[in-house]
N, C-alpha and C positions, 0 to 999 in steps of 0.2 A: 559207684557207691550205692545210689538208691537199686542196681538191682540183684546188687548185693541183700540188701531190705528186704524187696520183693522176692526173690529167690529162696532166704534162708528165716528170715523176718528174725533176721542180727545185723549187726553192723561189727564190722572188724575193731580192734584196736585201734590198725592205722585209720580208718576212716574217722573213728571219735577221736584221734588226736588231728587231726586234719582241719575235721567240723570245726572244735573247740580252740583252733588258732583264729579263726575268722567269728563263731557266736558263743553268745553267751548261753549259760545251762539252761536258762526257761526257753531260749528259741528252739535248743535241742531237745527239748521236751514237745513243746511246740508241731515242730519239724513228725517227730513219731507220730504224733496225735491224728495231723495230719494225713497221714501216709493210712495210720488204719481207719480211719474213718473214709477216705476215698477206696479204698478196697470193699469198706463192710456195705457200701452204696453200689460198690460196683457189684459186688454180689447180689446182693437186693435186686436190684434193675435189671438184669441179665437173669437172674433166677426166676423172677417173677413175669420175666418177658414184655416188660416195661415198654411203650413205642417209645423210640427219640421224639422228641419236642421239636415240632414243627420249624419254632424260630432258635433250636438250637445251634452252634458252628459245630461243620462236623470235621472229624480226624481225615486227614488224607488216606486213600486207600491204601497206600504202600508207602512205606516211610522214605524220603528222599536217600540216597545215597552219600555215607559218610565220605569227610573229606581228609 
């Protein structure tokens, strides 16, 4: 779903009939808000060549393997 988001920056039908069985409209509002706002940072930091934060956690190097 989200990289459906990521990918096309939409979301299917099925997914917003999906989302809207389990939240209500301002979390799905919420939810997008979210999403561009960690992109428009991720841009920023990566653009600007930002160091990581020292006491930051960081991402595992290679994603584990789906099960």
């Amino acid at each position: 779903m989200l990289s459906t988001l990521e990918d096309t920056a939409r979301l299917s039908q099925a997914a917003w009939d999906g989302l809207r069985a389990h939240y209500e409209d301002g979390q799905l509002l919420e939810l997008l808000v979210l999403a561009g706002w960690y992109r428009t940072i991720s841009y920023l930091a990566n653009g600007l060549l930002l160091e990581e934060e020292p006491w930051g956690t960081r991402f595992p190097a290679t994603a584990p393997p789906r099960e």
